[in-house]
Steps between C-alpha positions, in 0.01 A plus 500: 500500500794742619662420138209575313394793688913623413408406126169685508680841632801444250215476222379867621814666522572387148205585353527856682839579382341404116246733547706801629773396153129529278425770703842705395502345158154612395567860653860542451557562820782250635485636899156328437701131514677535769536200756235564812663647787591221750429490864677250654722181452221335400320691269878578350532155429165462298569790325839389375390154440189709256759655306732204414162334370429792293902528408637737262110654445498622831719803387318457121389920471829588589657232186245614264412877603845593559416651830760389807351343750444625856768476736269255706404311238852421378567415838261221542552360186874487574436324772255245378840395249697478796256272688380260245814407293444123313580219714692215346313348235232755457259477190654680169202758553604602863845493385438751226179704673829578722741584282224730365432672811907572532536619174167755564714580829791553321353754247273712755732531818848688390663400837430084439762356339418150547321417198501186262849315376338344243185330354354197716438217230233505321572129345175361681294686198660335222254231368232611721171438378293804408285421799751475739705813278211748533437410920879544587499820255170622721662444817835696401264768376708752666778455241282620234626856460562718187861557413632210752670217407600118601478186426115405640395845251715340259336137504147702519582650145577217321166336632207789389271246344524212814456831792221592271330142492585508918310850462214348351496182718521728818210729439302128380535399856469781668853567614500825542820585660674298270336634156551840629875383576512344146358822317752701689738350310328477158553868500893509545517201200496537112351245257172505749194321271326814375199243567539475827321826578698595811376845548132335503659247716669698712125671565338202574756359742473882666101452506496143666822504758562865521350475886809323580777773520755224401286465194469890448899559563595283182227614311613891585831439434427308156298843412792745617704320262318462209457852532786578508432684817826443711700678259 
């Protein structure tokens, strides 16, 4: 019961720090994201454990708006690196949903130094089926950023047509999170099927899953760049 109850609050910190990111996406206010002010040891800890979950997005308006982020918000999100490195064999996502959030750290706070050596492997994606392609590309959604490169952005564009068919297969079962994931990256890759309709689709998964602010995060941040809005 204890666990679950910890799950349950974990589940509403995340989805609170997604809606402040919408929040400063949709206005272009990026103060508008930053972390909820922490209390005590406690709440500290949920809050840090909500922004490694949300990873590199957590500090998303400041990536794509070019605004720095707030001295407190840097702060916390510096600290959730520091106290949720990978363990020893760690999935390839967590491994890389880290190296993402050091590499955001990196760019955004002058005085960190510490940022990535080099590219964790991305060899788990060769020979993935689309299925399996398309749900690893969702969950690393965070990668998906104009003008940034490495090698999971690289593996996404030379797949278009598969993350399109995981597109369409995610918005057939209702997946929202990951179609809105999946779309966020149709927009960063060329030789998209002009048939696929991703604008309309893009609508549609907005309509049915936009309540969930995880859902409404990708979705925003597939519209800001298609836009071209982050430039």
């Amino acid at each position: 019961m204890e666990q679950s109850g910890t799950s349950s609050l974990l589940q509403g910190a995340v989805q609170e720090l997604a809606s402040g990111v919408v929040s400063a996406l949709r206005s272009g206010d990026h103060a508008r994201a930053a972390a909820p002010a922490v209390a005590d040891v406690e709440a500290e800890g949920l809050t840090l454990a909500a922004v490694r979950v949300l990873g590199a997005d957590a500090l998303l308006p400041s990536t794509l708006l070019h605004a720095p982020p707030l001295p407190g918000e840097l702060a916390v999100f510096r600290k959730a690196v520091e106290a949720y490195p990978p363990g020893p064999g760690a999935a390839p996502a967590v491994v890389w949903s880290h190296w993402a959030m050091r590499r955001t750290l990196r760019r955004l706070d002058p005085g960190h130094t510490d940022g990535p050596d080099g590219e964790p492997d991305a060899a788990w994606l060769e020979g993935a089926t689309w299925q399996v392609f398309t749900h690893q590309l969702a969950v690393l959604a965070a990668l998906a950023l104009p003008g940034e490169d490495c090698a999971v952005a690289r593996a996404a564009g030379q797949r278009p047509v598969d993350v399109a068919r995981g597109f369409v297969r995610a918005v057939r079962r209702r997946d929202w999170r990951q179609a809105a994931g999946a779309g966020r990256w149709l927009t960063l890759l060329e030789g998209v099927p002009q048939t696929l309709g991703l604008e309309n689709g893009l609508d549609f998964v907005e309509l049915m899953g936009g309540q969930d602010p995880l859902v409404a995060l990708q979705v925003r941040a597939a519209r800001l760049t298609r836009a071209g809005a982050f430039v």
